[in-house]
N, C-alpha and C positions, 0 to 999 in steps of 0.2 A: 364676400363679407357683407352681413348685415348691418344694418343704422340699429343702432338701440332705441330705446322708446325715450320720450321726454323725461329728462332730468335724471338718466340713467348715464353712471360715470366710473368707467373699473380702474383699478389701482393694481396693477401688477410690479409684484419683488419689492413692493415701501415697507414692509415690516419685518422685525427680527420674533427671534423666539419668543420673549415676553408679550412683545403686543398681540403676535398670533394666539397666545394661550389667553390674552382677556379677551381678543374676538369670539374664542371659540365658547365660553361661558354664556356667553350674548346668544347664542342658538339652544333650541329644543332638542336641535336633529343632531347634535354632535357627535360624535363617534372616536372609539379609541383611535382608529384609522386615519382620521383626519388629525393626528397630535402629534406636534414636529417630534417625537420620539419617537414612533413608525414610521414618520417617511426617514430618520437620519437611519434608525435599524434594517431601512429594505434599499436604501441608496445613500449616497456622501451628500453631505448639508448644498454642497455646490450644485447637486442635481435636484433640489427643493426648488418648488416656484408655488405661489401663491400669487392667488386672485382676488381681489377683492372689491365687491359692486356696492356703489352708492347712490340713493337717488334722493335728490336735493340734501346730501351734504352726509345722509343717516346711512350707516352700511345696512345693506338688507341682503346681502348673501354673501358666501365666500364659498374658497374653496383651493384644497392644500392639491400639488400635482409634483407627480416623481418623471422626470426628464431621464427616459434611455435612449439610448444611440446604437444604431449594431458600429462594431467595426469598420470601417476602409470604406464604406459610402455613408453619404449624406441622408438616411432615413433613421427616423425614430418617434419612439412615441411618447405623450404625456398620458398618465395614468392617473385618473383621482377612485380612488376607491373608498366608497360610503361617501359619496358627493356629487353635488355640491351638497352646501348645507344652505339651505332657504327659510328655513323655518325660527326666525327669529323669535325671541318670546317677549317680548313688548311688542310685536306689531302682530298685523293679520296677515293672514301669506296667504295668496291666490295663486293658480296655474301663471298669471301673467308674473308675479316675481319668478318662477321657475322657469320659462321662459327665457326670461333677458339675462338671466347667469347662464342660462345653456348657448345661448347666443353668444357673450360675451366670452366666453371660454372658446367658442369654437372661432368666432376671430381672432383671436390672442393665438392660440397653438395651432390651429390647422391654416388657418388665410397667413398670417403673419409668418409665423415662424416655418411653415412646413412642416409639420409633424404629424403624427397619425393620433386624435385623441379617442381615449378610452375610457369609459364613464362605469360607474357601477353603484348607480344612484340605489340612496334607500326607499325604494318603491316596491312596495307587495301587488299581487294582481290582484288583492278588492280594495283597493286604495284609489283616489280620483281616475277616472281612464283616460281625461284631458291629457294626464302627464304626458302618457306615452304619445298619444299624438303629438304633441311638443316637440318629444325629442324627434319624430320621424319629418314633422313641418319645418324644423333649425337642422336637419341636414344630416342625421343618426340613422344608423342602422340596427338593427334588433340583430345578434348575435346567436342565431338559432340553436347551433352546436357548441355555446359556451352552459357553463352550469349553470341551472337555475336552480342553487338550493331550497328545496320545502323545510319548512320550519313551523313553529307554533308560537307565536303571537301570545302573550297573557296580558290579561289589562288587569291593574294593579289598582287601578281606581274604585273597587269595593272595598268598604272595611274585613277587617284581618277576620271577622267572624265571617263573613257574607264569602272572601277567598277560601277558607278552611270547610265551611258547606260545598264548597262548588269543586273541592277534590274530588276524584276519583273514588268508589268507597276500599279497593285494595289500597290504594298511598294512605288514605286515614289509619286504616288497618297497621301499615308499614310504620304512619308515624308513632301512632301510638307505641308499637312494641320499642322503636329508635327512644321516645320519650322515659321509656320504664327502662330502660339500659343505663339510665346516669351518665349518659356523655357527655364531656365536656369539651364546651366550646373556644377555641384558641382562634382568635381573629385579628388581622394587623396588616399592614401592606411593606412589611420590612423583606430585606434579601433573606433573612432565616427562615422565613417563613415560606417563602418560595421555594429556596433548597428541599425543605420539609415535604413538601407538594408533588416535589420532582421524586423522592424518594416513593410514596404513592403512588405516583403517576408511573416509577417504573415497573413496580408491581403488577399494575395494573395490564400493558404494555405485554408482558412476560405470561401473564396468563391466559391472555385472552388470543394473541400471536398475532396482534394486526400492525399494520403502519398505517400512521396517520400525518396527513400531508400540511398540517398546521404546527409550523415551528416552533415549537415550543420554549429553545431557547433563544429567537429572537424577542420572542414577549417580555423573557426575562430581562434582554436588554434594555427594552422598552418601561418594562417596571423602573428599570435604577433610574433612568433619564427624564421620568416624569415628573413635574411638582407634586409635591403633594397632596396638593384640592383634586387632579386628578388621577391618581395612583389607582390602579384597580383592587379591589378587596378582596384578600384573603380568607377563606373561612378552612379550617383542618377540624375532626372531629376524634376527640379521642377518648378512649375507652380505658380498660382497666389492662388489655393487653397492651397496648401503644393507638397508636396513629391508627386513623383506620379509612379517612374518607379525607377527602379535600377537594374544593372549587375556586376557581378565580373566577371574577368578574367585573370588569368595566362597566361604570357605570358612570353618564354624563349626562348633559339636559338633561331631559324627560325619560328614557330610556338606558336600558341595561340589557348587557350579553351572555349569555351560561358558555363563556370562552373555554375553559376548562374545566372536566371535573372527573374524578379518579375514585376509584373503590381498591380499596388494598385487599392484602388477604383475606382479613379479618374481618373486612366493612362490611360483608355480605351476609352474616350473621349480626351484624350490629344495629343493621340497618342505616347506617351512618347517613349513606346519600340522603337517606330522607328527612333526616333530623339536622343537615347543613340548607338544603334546600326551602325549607321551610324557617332556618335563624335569616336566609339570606333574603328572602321574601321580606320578613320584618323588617331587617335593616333598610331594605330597598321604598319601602313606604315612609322608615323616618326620615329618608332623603329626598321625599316626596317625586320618586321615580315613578310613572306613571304606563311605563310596556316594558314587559321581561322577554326577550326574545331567546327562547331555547337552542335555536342553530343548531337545525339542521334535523333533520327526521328521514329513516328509510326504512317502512314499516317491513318490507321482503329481507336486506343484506341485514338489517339490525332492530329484530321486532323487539329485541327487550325492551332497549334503549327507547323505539317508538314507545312504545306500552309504558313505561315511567313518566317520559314526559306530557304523552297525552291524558294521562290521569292525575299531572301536575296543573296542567293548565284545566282541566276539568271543563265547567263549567263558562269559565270565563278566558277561557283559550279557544283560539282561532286556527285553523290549518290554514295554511298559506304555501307560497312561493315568490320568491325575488325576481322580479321582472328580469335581472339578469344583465349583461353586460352589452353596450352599445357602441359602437362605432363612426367616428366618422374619419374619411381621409383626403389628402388634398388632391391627392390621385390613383390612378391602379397601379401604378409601381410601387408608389410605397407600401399600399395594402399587400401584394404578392409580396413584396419583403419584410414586414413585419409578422405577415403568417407564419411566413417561413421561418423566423427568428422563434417566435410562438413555439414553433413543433420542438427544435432543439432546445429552447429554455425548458420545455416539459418533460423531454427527456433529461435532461440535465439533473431536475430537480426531483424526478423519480429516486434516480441513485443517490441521490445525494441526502433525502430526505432516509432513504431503507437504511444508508451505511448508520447515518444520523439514528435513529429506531435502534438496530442495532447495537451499536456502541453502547449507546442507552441502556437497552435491556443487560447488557455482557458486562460493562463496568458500575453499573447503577449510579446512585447519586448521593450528592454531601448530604449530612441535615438528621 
């Protein structure tokens, strides 16, 4: 266990749902992930624990963690995923704030409690490289064989003229034909509109013949249980024949996700994606969001998909990758048994995700 630095004071398990959702408005770096409606969607409120660091009195980082256990022995881990959040927006954040929540985190669940913690901070690899020294100097290990998704980055900080120059010239192309199609835009964060989505989304799903390992209808959970300052946004596109395109996307501080997004039958003569992607852009400037992060790109298993988004992000898009998932443990037993627990939750979640696809695809959806 390390000493923390002067005037540095954590507060673990003092706040309920409310006070955690005004904490979380206090950050830049927020994340739908860090929002007590993900962690009650992926574990029970009782395996929620929250941290939270103060120095001289101001909180300057936090950070939401899901408590699992295997079975019939004493090992388990604390999971934060998109955390901690450090990046307050009234104050300056330095490598040393991120520091002393990584410290304090790792005495609280690994020295204290026993547990194996697991971090999956938002760090890209051109982002400070301090960081990661941080996490390997407090006692983390770099997770070599876990995923490190590539993505693409857009800064949202040019005006709407200076982002539409710095398209791609095919997406211009795209959008303009999407613009002379008359679609209309249907936007709202309600369960109908979700349903609507799912119905697209099966379409999509059915034609294309893949699974995809992001549950889909735990987000829907996630939607009902959110307030509504932070509800993710709906955008569906429709045409003269129906429905044809639909995206979700959280967005919190400074920053926004491309979570979901779906081409129906029809959206590919509509060009729909292009004319949602671009209402959503705008909306995401009047909320003065300032990085769209597309999630996830693999120009070889899915060059379309790359080739869209890297003509979306154009000019003012970044390639990147997520540093990835860290570890620390309180010792080699518990590491050899939460690996082990690893291997069977992933196979667990293989089948359970295809039957999940499946069904999908074979029963479709309300809406």
């Amino acid at each position: 266990m390390h000493k923390l630095g002067p005037g540095y004071v954590p507060e673990v398990d003092t706040v309920d749902e409310h006070a955690w959702y005004r904490i979380l408005q206090e950050f830049n770096d927020a994340s739908i992930y860090q929002t007590f409606a993900a962690g009650v969607a992926s574990c029970s409120r009782r395996n929620l624990s929250h941290l939270i660091l103060k120095n001289d009195g101001e909180i300057v980082a936090a950070a939401q963690a899901r408590i699992t256990r295997l079975p019939l022995i004493k090992v388990g881990t604390a999971t934060i995923e998109s955390g901690p959040l450090w990046k307050r927006s009234a104050r300056e954040t330095t490598p040393e704030s991120f520091r002393q929540v990584v410290r304090a985190l790792r005495n609280e669940y690994v020295c204290k409690r026993g547990l194996g913690l697991r971090l999956f901070p938002r760090i890209y690899n051109d982002d400070d490289p301090r960081l990661g020294t941080v996490l390997r100097e407090e006692g983390f290990s770099l997770i070599p064989k876990a995923v490190c998704n590539r993505t693409i980055v857009m800064d949202l900080t040019p005006t709407l003229d200076q982002l539409y120059e710095g398209l791609g010239r095919n997406w211009k192309k795209n959008l303009k034909l999407a613009n002379k199609g008359r679609l209309e835009l249907i936007e709202g964060t309600g369960e109908d509109l979700f349903e609507a989505f799912l119905g697209i989304y099966k379409e999509m799903v059915s034609r294309k013949k893949f699974v995809s390992f992001a549950d889909i209808s735990k987000f829907r959970e996630v939607q009902t249980r959110l307030p509504e300052n932070f509800k993710m946004i709906i955008m569906l596109a429709k045409s003269d024949e129906g429905l044809c395109a639909g995206l979700i996307c959280p967005a919190m501080g400074k920053s926004a996700i491309n979570l979901f997004g779906a081409t129906g039958n029809i959206g590919k003569k509509s060009h729909g994606s292009y004319f949602l992607q671009w209402k959503l852009i705008e909306k995401l400037k009047e909320l003065g969001i300032s990085t769209y992060d597309l999630d996830g790109i693999d120009p070889v298993a899915n060059p379309g998909t790359y080739k869209f988004k890297k003509d979306l992000g154009g000019a003012n898009g970044r390639e990147v990758y997520r540093l990835g998932r860290f570890d620390s443990h309180p010792g080699p037993v518990s590491c050899a048994c939460i690996n082990l627990g690893d291997g069977i939750k992933a196979i667990q979640r293989y089948f359970k995700q295809y039957v999940g696809e499946f069904r999908l695809e074979s029963t479709g959806a309300k809406g």
